[in-house]
N, C-alpha and C positions, 0 to 999 in steps of 0.2 A: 348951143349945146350940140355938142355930136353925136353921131349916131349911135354908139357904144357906152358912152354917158346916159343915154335917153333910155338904153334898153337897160339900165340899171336903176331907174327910178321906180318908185310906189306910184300901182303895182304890177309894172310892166313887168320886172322883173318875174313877182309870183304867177303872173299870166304864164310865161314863154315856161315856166315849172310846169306846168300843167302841160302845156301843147308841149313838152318834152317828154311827158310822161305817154301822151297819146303817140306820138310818134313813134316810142320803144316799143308800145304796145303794136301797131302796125308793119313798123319791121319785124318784128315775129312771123310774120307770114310768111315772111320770102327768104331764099338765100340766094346767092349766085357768086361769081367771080369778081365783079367789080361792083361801087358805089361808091356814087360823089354827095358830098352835100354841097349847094351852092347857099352861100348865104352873105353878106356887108358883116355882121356881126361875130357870127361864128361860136356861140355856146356850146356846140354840140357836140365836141370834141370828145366826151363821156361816153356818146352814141357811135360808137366809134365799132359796129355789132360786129360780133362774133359767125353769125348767117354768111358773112362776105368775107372774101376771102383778101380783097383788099380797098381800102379805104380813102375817097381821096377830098381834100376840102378846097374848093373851090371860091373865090371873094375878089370881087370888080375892085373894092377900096385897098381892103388888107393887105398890106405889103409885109408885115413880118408879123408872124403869129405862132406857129409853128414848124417844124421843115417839112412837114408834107404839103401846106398850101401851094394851092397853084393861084396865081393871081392872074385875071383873064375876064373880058369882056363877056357879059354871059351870052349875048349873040353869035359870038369867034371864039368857043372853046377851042384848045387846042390836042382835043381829044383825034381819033379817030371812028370813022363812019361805024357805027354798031359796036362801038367801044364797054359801054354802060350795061349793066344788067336792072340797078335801082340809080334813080335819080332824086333826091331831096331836096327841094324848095324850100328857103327859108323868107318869107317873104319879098321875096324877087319881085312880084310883080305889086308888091306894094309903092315903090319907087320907082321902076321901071319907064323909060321912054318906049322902048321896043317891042312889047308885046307880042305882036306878031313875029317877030324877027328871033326872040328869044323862043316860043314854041318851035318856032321850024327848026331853028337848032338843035334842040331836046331829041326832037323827031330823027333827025341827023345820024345821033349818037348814043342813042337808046337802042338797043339789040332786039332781033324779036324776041316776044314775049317777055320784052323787057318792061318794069315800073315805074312810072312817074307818082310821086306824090308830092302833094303842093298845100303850103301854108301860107295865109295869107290874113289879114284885119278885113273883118268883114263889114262895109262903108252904114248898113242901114240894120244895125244890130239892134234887140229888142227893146233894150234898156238904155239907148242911148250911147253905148260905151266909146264908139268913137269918135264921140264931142270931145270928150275926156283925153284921151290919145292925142286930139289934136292939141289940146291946150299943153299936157307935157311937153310934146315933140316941141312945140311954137317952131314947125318945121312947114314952110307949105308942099315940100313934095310928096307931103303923105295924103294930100286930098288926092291924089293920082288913084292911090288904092282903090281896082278894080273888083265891080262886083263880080259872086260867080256866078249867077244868070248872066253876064255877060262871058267873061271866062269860058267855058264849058262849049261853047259853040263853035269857038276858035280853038278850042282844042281836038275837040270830034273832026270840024273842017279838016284840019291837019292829017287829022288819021286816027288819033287816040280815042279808044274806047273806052268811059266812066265806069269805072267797076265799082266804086261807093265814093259816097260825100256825105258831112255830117258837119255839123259845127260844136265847137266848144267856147264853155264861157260864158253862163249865163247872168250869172251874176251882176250886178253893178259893179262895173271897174273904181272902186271906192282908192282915194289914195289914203285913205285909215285902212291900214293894211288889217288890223281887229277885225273891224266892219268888213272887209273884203272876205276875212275869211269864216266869219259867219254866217255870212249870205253863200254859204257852200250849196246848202238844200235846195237853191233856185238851181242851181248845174244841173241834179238830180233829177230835177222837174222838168227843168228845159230840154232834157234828154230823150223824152216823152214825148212835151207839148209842142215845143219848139224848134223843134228838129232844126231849121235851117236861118233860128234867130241868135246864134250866140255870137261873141266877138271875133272870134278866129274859124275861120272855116279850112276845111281839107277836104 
């Protein structure tokens, strides 16, 4: 299965609805001149915000998608230094070899006072959900998906300062997509309770 295929199965799919929705809401904050999304899949085409003045999509895999993609190793954007005003993670560092390599780029090409936000499957989620993930994907590069108490210190190292993190997805990643979405009330809760136990973190 491919990566594109995987991110359309129950209920990956209804998942990244959600982290779509929180995302829109977080670009609300900000505007500026430039914003990239980097992403292998690339849904986000929709988010395409009105805050920026211009919009660019960025994917290691995708070779034809749109005509604005750039396709590009996320460590060697082909950006310039202070280029970015927002940068959008789309789990990047879920697959990722580079880590280290891919922050200091970001760092690169991020303007000051410029934004990174980052999305990513969070490995030791409350309800288990990324057993689940693994079994759809039946992909091993998704055991790579790093946590963000590890994240976060490598990102500060660099120079970035945390300005919020929160996770979403509390729920049981059920593939009865029914069941998935009446286990809504547990997101609710886990908003609360669980602040940093849901499936996807930012």
């Amino acid at each position: 299965m491919n990566i594109n295929a995987w991110y359309n199965e129950k209920p990956i799919d209804a998942m990244l609805h959600i982290e779509r929705q929180r995302c829109e809401f977080l670009l609300t904050k900000f505007t500026g001149q430039r914003i990239a999304f980097l992403s292998e899949f690339l849904p986000y085409q929709e988010l395409i915000h009105h805050g920026f003045r211009e919009t660019l999509l960025i994917s290691h895999q995708v070779k034809k998608w749109l005509p604005q993609i750039v396709c590009a190793n996320y460590d060697e954007l082909p950006l310039d230094s202070d280029y970015l005003n927002c940068s959008v993670l789309l789990h990047i560092f879920d697959f990722s070899h580079f880590v280290d390599e891919v922050i200091a780029e970001l760092w690169r090409v991020t303007a000051a006072e410029g934004i990174v936000i980052i999305f990513g499957f969070n490995p030791y989620p409350l309800f288990g959900q990324m057993r689940l993930l693994k079994q759809l994907a039946n992909q091993q590069q998704l055991k790579r998906a790093i946590p963000p108490n590890v994240l976060r210190p490598k990102l500060m190292h660099q120079g970035f300062e945390l300005l919020e993190f929160g996770t979403i997805i509390h729920r049981l990643a059920s593939s009865n997509i029914n069941l998935f979405h009446k286990l809504k009330f547990l997101d609710i809760v886990g908003d609360i309770c669980w602040t940093d136990s849901g499936a996807i973190y930012y």
